[in-house]
C-alpha positions as CSV (number, residue, x, y, z in Angstrom):
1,X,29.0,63.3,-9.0
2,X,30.7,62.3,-12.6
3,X,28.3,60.2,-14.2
4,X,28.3,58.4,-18.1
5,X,25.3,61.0,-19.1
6,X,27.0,64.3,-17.6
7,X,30.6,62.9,-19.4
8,X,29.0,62.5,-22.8
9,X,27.1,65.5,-22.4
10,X,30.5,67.5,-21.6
11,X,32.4,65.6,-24.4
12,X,29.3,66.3,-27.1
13,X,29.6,69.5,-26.4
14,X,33.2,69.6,-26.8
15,X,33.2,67.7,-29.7
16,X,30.7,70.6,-31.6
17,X,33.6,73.4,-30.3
18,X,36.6,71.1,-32.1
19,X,34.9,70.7,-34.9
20,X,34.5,74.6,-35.4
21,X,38.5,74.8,-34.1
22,X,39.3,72.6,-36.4
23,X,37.1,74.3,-39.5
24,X,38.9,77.5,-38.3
25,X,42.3,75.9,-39.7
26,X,41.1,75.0,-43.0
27,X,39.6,78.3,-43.5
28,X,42.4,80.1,-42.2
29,X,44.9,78.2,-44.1
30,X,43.4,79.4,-47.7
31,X,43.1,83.2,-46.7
32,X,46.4,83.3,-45.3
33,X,47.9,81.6,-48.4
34,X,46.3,83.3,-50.8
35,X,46.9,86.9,-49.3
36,X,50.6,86.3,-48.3
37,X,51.7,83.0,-50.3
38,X,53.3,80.1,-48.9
39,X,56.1,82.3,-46.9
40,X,53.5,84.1,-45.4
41,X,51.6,81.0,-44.1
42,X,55.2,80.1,-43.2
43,X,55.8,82.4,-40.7
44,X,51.8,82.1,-39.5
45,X,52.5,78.6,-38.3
46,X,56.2,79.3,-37.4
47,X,55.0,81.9,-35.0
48,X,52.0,79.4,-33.7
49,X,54.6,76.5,-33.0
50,X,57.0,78.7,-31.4
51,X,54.4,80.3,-29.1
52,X,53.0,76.7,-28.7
53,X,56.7,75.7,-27.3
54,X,57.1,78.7,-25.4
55,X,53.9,79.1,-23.2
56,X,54.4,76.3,-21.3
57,X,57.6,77.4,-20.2
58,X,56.3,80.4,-19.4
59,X,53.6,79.0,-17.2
60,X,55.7,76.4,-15.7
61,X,52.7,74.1,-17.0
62,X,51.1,75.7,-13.8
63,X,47.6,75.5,-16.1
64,X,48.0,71.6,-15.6
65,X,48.1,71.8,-12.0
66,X,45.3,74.0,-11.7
67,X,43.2,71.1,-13.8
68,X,44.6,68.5,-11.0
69,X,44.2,70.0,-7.6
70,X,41.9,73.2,-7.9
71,X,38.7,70.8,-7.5
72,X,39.7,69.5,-4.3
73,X,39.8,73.0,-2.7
74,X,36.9,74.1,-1.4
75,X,34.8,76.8,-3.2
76,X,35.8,81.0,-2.0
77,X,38.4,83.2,-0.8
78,X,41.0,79.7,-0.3
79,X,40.4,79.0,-3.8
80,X,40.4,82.3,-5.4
81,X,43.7,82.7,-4.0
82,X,45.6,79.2,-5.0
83,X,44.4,80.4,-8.6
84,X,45.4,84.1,-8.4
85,X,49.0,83.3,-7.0
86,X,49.5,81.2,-10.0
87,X,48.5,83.7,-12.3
88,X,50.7,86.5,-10.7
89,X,53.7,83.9,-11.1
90,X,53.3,83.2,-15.0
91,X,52.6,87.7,-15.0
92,X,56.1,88.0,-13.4
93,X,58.1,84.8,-16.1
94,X,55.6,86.8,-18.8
95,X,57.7,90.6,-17.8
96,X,61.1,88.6,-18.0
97,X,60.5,86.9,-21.3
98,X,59.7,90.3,-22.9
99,X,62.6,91.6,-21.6
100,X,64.7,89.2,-22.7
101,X,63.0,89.1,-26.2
102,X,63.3,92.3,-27.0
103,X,67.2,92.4,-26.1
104,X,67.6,89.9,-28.2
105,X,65.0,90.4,-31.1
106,X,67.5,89.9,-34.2
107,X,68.2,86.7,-32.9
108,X,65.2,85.2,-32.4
109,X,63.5,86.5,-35.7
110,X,66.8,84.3,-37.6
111,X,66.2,81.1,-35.1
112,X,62.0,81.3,-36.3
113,X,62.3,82.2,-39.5
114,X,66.1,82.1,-40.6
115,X,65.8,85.9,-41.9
116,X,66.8,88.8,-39.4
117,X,65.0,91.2,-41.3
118,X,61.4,89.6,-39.8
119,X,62.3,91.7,-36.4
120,X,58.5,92.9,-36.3
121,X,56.9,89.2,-36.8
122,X,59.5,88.3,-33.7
123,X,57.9,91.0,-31.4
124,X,54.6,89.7,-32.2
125,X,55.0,86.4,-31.5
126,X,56.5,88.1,-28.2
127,X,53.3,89.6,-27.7
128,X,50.9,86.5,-28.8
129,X,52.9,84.7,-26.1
130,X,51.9,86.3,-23.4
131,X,48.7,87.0,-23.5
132,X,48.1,83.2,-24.5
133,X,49.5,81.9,-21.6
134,X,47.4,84.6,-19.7
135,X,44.2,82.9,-21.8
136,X,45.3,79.5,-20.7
137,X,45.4,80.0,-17.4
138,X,42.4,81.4,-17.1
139,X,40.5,79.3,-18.8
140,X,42.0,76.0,-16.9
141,X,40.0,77.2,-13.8
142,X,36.9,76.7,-15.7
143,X,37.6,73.3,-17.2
144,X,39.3,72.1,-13.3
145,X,35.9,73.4,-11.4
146,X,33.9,71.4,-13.9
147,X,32.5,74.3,-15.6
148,X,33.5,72.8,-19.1
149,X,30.5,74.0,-20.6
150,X,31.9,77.7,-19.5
151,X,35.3,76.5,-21.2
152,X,33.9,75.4,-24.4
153,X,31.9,79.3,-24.6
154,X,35.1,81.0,-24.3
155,X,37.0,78.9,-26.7
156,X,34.2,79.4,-29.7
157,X,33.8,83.4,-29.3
158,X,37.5,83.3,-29.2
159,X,37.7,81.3,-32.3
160,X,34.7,82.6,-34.0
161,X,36.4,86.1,-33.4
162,X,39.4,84.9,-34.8
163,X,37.6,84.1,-38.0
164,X,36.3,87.5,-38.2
165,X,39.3,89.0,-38.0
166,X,41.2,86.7,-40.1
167,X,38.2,87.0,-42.5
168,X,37.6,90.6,-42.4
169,X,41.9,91.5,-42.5
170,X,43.0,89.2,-44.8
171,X,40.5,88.6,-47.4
172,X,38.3,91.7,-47.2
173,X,40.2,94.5,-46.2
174,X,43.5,93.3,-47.8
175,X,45.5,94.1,-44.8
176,X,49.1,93.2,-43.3
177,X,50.0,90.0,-41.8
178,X,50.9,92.3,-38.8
179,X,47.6,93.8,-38.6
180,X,45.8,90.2,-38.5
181,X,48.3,89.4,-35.4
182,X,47.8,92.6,-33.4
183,X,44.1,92.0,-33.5
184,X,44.3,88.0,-32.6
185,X,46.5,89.7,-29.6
186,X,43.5,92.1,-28.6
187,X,41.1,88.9,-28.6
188,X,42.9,87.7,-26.1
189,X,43.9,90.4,-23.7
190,X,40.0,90.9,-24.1
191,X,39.0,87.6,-23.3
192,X,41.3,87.2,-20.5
193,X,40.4,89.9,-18.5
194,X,36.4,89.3,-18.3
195,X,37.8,85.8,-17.3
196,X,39.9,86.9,-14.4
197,X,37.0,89.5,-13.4
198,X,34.1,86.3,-13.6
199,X,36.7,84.5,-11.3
200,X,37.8,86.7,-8.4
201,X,33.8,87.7,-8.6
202,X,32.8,83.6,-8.1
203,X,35.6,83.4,-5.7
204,X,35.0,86.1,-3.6
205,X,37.7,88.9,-4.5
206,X,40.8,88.9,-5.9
207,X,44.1,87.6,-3.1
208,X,47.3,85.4,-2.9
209,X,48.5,83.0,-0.4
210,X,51.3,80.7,-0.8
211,X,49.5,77.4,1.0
212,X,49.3,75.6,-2.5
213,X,51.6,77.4,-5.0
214,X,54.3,74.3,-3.3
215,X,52.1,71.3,-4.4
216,X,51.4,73.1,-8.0
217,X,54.8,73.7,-8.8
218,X,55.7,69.8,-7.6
219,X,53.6,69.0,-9.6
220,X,53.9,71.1,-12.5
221,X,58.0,71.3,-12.6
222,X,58.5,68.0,-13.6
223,X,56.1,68.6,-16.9
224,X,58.2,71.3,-18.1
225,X,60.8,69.3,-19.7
226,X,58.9,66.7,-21.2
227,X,56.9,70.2,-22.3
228,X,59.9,70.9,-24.8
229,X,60.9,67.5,-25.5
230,X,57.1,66.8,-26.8
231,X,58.0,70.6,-28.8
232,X,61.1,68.7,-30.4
233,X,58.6,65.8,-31.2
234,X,55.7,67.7,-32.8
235,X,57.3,71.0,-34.1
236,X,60.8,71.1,-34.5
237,X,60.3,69.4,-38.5
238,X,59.2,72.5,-38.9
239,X,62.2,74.1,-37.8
240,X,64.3,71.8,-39.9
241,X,62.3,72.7,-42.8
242,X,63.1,76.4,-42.5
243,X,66.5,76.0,-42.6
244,X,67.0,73.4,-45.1
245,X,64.1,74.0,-47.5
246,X,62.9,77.5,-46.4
247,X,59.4,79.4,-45.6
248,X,57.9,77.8,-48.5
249,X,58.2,74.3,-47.9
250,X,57.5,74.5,-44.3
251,X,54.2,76.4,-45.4
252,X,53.1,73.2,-47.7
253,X,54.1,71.0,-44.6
254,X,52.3,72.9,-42.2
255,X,49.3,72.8,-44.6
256,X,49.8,69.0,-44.8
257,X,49.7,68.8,-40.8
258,X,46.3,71.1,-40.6
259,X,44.8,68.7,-42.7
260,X,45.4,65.5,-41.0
261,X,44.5,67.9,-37.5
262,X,40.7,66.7,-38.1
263,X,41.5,63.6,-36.1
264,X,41.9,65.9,-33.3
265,X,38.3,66.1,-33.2
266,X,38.4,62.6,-32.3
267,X,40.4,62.7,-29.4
268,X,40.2,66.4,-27.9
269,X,36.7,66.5,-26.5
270,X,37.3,63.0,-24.8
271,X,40.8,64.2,-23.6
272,X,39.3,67.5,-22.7
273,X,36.6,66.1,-20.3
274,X,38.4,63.5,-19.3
275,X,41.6,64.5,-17.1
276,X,39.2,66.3,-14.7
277,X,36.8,63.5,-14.7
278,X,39.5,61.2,-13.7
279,X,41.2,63.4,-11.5
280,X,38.1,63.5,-9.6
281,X,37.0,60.7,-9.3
282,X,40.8,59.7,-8.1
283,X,40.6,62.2,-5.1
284,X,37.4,60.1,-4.2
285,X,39.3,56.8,-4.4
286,X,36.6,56.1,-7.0
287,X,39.8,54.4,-9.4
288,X,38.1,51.6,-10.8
289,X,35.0,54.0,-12.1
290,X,37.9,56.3,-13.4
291,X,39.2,53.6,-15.5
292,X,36.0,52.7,-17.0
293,X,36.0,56.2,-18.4
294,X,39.4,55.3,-19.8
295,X,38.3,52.2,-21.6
296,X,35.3,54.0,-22.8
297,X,37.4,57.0,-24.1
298,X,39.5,55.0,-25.9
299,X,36.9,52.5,-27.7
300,X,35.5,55.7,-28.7
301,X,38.4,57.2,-30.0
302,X,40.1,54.5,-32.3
303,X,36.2,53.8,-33.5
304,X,36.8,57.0,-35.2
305,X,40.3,57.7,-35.5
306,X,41.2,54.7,-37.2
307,X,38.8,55.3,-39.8
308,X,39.4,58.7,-40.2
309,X,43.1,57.6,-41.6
310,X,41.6,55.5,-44.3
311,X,39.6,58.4,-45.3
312,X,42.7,60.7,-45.7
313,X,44.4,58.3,-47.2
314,X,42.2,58.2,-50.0
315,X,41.6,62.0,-50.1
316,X,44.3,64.1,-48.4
317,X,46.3,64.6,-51.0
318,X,43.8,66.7,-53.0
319,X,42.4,67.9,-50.1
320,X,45.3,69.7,-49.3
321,X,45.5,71.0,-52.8
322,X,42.6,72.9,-52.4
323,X,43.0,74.1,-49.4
324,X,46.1,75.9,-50.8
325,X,45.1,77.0,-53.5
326,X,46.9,75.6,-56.2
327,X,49.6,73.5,-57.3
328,X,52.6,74.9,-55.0
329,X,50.2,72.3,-53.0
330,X,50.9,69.4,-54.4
331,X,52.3,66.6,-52.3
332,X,52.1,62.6,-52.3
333,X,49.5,60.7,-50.9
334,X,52.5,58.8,-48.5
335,X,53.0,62.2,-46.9
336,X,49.1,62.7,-45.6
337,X,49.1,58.6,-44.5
338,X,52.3,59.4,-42.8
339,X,51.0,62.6,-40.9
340,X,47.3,61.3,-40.3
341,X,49.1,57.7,-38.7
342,X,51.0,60.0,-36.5
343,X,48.1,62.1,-35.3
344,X,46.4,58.6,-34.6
345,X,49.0,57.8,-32.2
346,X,48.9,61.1,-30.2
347,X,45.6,60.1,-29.6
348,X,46.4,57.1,-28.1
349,X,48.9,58.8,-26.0
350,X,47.1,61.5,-25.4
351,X,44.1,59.2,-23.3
352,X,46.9,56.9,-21.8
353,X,49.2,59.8,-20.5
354,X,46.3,60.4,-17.9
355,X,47.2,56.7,-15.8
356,X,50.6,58.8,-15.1
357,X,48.8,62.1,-14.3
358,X,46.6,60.8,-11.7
359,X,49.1,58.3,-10.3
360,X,51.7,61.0,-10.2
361,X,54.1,59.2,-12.2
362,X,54.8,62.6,-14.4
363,X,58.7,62.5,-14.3
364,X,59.1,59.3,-16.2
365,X,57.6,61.6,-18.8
366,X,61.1,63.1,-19.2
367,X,62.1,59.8,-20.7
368,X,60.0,59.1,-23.0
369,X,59.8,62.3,-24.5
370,X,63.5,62.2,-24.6
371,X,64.1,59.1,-26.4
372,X,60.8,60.2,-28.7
373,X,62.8,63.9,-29.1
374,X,66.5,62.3,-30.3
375,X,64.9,59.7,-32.7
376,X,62.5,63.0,-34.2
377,X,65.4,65.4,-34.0
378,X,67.9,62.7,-35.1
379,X,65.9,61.6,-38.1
380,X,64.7,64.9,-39.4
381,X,68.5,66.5,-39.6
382,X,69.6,63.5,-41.4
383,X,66.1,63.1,-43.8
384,X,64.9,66.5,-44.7
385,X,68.0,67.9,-46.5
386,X,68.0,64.7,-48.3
387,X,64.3,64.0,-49.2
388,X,62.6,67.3,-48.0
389,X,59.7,67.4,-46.3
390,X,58.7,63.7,-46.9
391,X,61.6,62.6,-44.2
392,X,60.4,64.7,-41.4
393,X,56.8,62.9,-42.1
394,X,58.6,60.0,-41.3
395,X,60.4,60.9,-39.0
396,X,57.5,62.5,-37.0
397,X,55.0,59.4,-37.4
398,X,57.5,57.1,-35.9
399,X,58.4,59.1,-32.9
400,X,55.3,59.7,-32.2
401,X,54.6,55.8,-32.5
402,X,57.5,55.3,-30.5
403,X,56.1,57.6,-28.0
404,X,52.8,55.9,-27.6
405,X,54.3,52.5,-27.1
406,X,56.1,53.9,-24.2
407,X,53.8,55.7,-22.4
408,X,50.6,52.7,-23.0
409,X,53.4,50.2,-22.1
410,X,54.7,51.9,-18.8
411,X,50.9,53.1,-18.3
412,X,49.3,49.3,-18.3
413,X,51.9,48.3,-15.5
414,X,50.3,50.9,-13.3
415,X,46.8,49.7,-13.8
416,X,44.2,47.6,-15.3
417,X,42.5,49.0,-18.1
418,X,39.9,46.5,-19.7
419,X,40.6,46.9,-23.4
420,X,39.3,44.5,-26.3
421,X,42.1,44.1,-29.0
422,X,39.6,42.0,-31.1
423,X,37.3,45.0,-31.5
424,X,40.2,47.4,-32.6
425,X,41.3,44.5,-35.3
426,X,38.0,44.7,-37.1
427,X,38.1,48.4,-36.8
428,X,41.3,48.0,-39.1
429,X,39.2,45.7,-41.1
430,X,36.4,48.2,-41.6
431,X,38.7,50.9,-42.1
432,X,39.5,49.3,-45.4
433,X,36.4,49.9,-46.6
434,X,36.4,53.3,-45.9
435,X,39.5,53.6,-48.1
436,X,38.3,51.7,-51.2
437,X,34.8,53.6,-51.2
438,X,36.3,56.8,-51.0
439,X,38.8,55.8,-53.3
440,X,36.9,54.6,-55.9
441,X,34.7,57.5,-56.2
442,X,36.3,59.4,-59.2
443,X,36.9,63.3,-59.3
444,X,39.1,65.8,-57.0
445,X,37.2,69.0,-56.5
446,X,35.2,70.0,-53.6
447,X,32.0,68.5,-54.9
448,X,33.6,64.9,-55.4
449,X,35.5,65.5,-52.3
450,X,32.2,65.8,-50.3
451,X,30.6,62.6,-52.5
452,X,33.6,60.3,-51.8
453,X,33.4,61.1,-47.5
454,X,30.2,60.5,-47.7
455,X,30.9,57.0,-49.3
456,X,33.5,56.5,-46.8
457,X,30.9,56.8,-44.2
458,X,28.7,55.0,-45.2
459,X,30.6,51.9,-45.8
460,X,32.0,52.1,-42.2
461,X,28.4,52.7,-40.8
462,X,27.1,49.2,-42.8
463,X,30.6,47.2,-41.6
464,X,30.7,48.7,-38.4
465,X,27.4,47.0,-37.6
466,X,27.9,43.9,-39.8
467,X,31.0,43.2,-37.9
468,X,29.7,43.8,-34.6
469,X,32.2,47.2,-33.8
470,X,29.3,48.4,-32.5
471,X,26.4,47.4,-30.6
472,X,22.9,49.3,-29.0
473,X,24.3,49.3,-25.4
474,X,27.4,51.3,-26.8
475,X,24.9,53.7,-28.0
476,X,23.0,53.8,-24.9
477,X,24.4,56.9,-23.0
478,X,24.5,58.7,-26.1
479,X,20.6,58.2,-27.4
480,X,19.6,59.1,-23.6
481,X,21.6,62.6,-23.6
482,X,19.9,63.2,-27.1
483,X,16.3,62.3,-25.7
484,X,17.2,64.6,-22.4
485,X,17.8,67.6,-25.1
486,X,15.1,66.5,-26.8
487,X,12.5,66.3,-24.2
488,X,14.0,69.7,-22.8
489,X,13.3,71.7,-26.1
């Protein structure tokens, strides 16, 4: 049974595995720039958005429904086979895609990277694809049997072995760009076979039967569109970028957007753990416990999101400058406010989206995403060949606003989530004092950057308390996990 305790303790846990995900982008982002320059870290995240489009399609978001419906079969051969026939579906779109791809190779390497000479970075994105979706698949069968803990394991040696390889390629060894890729692409064919071994040995063997692959796919169909409408949303700027301002520019962009990624610490581990929670609990006709866990999530979330823009506010700009490496760095501060805002209201949809999951409301997704798509689409071929990079970050922060509305607003018709606006009001307020402390901290290398976070923190931890954000009983669950570690150690 889903209880506060085993939710925070999934959720801690996650949280420690987002924060390393999300320290693996800010070291990866230096060592790619410095060994290949801005281009190369170009066509780095060009390849990552693209394959971040494309594996969904491939899947036929097939990892979603896994999350939904695999805990309400029961445990053996039954429900090795539900999750082995979806996995032999994504194999056979996976053999297709290649084949397509490498027909028409030229053509993709000018729609990524708007040079047809990058043929060999096109195959590898080919290849990255497809053993991703492999990986995502996999692991979705430990985070829908409540093994998150299993999850979480697989995701750090995969990102820890990313590091090393990055690491040990790129900075030590001086290597290719194509070298680093290939061996990312082993990680994963690695990883994904010991996972699809672990499970046909939990399950009982390895077999396929087509009693649930119907009631996946009805579920999982209707995701795919809003799958590449949400792609429009969050990565076709870069696209834009490509085209109108080249590699470079979408480099410094993309740098700007890994930045302002640390508020997906925030919201990941509670968005993580809490689909399945939900999901479960919504199979037991337990809604009203499932929407406390909703209301929690989110209280949580904007205590530390919200926040967490203030801070980058008042340091992003030279943050990003040293991530880089140097002045072909340089942007505004009204670029990082504009991204981190946005990433804020991801977040928000991100926990909210859930109400339509479990309700079975996902084609209204289709939508939203598509009026969020045009005005993103819309906005960044009219802004970014006239103020560069600057218009898609406003473009993207108020689609993804627009977005959020939708989705909360369509979301609070279907239920009742208990929410206290007056809390999130003196969050704003606190906010502010995040901003001026860290602001008025002088200096802009790492040592000051450290010095002027931990003044940001501070001031939040006194006004949090002094305006009553936060109270002991919030803290409850939280202490009594620690004291359980504690007392087992």
């Amino acid at each position: 049974m889903t209880t506060t305790r085993s939710f925070v303790k999934d959720v801690v846990g996650r949280a420690a595995f987002q924060v390393l995900s999300v320290v693996k982008g800010l070291v990866v982002l230096p060592l790619v720039a410095r060994a290949y320059g801005a281009s190369g870290y170009g066509i780095w995240t060009q390849i990552s958005i693209t394959v971040a489009l494309a594996a969904p399609l491939v899947s036929l978001r097939l990892n979603e429904a896994v999350v939904r419906y695999l805990s309400g079969i029961e445990p053996g051969t039954r429900r090795g086979r539900a999750f082995f026939t979806t996995i032999i579906v994504t194999w056979g779109l996976s053999v297709v895609l290649l084949i397509v791809g490498v027909l028409t190779v030229r053509g993709v390497s000018v729609a990524m990277f708007d040079d047809p000479g990058l043929t060999r970075y096109a195959f590898l994105a080919l290849g990255m694809l497809v053993v991703s979706v492999s990986y995502s698949m996999a692991t979705a069968y430990y985070r829908a049997t409540s093994r998150i803990s299993v999850n979480t394991f697989l995701n750090t040696i995969e990102t820890l072995a990313v590091l090393a390889a990055v690491f040990g390629i790129a900075g030590w060894m001086k290597g290719s760009l194509d070298v680093v890729l290939l061996a990312l692409i082993g990680i994963d064919v690695v990883l994904s076979a010991g996972c699809l071994i672990d499970i046909a040995r939990r399950e009982g063997g390895f077999g396929l039967s087509r009693e649930w692959i119907g009631k996946f796919l009805r579920y999982s169909l209707p995701l795919i569109p809003t799958v590449a409408l949400y792609w429009v949303v969050s990565s076709s700027d870069r696209f834009v970028i490509v085209h109108f301002r080249g590699l470079d520019q979408a480099g410094v962009y993309s740098a700007v957007y890994r930045a302002t990624q640390i508020i997906k610490i925030l919201v990941h581990p509670l968005a993580f753990v809490l689909l399945p929670t939900m999901a479960a609990l919504w199979e037991k006709r337990r809604e009203e416990v499932a929407l406390g866990f909703l209301s929690k999530a989110l209280q949580w979330y904007l205590f530390a999101a919200i926040p967490a823009v203030a801070g980058l506010a008042a340091i992003g700009s030279p943050l990003v400058r040293l991530l880089g490496g140097g002045g072909d760095f340089a942007v505004s501060t009204g670029l990082v406010v504009l991204l981190a805002a946005a990433e804020l209201f991801v977040g928000v949809y991100q926990l909210w989206v859930y109400v339509l999951y479990v309700k079975e409301r996902n084609p209204i997704l289709i939508l939203f995403f598509a009026v969020a798509a045009t005005l993103n689409l819309g906005g960044n071929l009219l802004l970014v060949p006239r103020i560069g990079i600057l218009g898609a970050a406003w473009t993207t922060f108020l689609a993804y606003a627009v977005q959020a509305a939708l989705v909360v607003s369509y979301a609070r018709r279907l239920v009742d989530v208990r929410f206290p606006v007056s809390i999130v009001l003196r969050m704003c307020v606190a906010a502010g004092g995040v901003y001026l402390a860290a602001w008025a901290v002088p200096g802009t290398g790492w040592g000051d950057l450290v010095v002027r976070i931990v003044a940001g923190i501070g001031a939040y931890a006194f006004l949090a308390f002094a305006l009553r954000i936060v109270r002991r009983d919030d803290l409850a669950p939280l202490v009594e996990w620690m004291r359980r570690r504690g007392g087992r150690s």
